[in-house]
C-alpha positions, 0 to 999 in steps of 0.5 A: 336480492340485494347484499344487504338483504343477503347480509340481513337473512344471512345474520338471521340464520345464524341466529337461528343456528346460535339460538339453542340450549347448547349455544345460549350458553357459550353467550354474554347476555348482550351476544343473545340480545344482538342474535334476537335482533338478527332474527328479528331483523330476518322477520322485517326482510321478509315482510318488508317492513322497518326492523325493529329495534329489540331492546331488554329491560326488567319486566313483570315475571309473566311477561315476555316482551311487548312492541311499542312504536318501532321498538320490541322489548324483551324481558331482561330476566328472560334472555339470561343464558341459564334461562334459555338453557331450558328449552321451553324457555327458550322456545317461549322468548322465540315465540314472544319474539314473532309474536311482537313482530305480528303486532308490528307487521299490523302497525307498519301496516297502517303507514306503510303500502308495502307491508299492507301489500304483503298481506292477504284480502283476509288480513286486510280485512280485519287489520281494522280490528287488530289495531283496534283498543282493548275494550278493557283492562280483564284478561278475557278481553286481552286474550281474545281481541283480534290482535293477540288472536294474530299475534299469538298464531304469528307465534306459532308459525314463526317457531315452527319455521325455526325449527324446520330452518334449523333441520335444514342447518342440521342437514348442510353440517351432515353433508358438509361438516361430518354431521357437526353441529357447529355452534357458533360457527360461521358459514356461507348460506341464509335460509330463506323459506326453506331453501339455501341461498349461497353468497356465490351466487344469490339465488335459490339453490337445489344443492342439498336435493342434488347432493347424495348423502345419507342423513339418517343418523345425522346430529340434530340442534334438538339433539346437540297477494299482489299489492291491495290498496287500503283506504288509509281514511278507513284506519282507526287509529292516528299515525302520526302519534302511533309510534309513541303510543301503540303498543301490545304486550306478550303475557304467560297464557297460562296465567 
């Protein structure tokens, strides 16, 4: 792992950290958008794709966010601080954030070997399909194309990954900072897939499994494939147009 990798994953988990009803709070509006960058910056270090560039700007009250080129919009309305202090909010901003990042990781793809060779045989298998144009303009074609089908469990997956890094914080405050949560704060470590990477030394660390300590009445945040080659010629879509063009949006499911 490179510094700026470990700078990169390092920022990510403090956004992670930061990224809860009682941090949004204490943010500027410009504070949350650079900490939404931070984790998306997360995502393209351990994808190995080009980071996105998160950006906000007014959008229709149903939607979230969309991917366009390499950029991910996120709706202004959205990312107020006394928005995300509801935690469905919240957690809905986070989702559209993986969901964007899903769209994304499948557009690099189509240019880029080193995403395509972090993929398994069955995402290449339909990346075709993914990137393929909507049909039409109804909300049963949209929801259901294979795009959004991906983008929508990258979602899933990606809050749910949240969730358990920041248990994983939550657990380090117990041990080390008299089970406080410290919003804000600033610490030495990166999660990265579940485990404590330490700046001392930059590797996987089993600390907190060594360590003895009881967290059973802890604070918690709630509570405060190898390289596949791809046939490029096969990819129905034009790369060198695609930045300008392609792009997905993020809507409200239940509308």
């Amino acid at each position: 792992m490179t510094r700026e990798e470990y700078e990169v994953l390092r920022a990510g988990t403090m956004a992670e950290h930061n990224l809860n009803t009682a941090g949004v709070v204490k943010m500027s509006e410009r504070e949350i958008l650079q900490e939404f960058q931070a984790l998306s910056d997360k995502i393209a270090v351990q994808n190995h794709m080009i980071p996105a560039e998160v950006l906000s700007q007014q959008l229709a009250p149903n939607e979230y966010a969309y991917q366009q080129g390499l950029s991910i919009v996120m709706n202004s309305d959205m990312i107020k601080p006394d928005t995300l202090n509801n935690p469905e909010n919240l957690k809905e901003m986070q989702d559209s954030l993986f969901h964007e990042n899903g769209h994304l990781r499948d557009f690099e793809s189509s240019f880029l070997s080193e995403v395509r060779g972090q993929m398994t045989p069955e995402e290449l298998a339909g990346l075709n399909d993914r990137l393929s144009e909507i049909p039409d303009d109804s909300w049963e074609s949209y929801y259901n194309h294979p795009g959004e089908i991906s983008a929508r469990e990258a979602g899933r997956i990606g809050v749910e990954e949240v969730e358990r890094d920041q248990q994983l914080i939550a657990e380090v405050d117990a041990a080390m900072n008299g089970g406080r949560n410290q919003i804000l704060a600033t610490f030495d470590f990166a999660v990265v897939n579940g485990e404590v990477v330490y700046e001392d030394t930059f590797e996987m660390s089993n600390a907190l499994e060594s360590q003895t300590m009881d967290t059973s009445g802890m604070q918690t945040l709630a509570d405060n494939d190898g390289m596949i080659e791809v046939d490029e010629n096969e990819l129905e879509m034009d790369t060198m147009d695609a930045v300008d063009d392609f792009s997905f949006s993020a809507f409200d499911e239940d509308v």
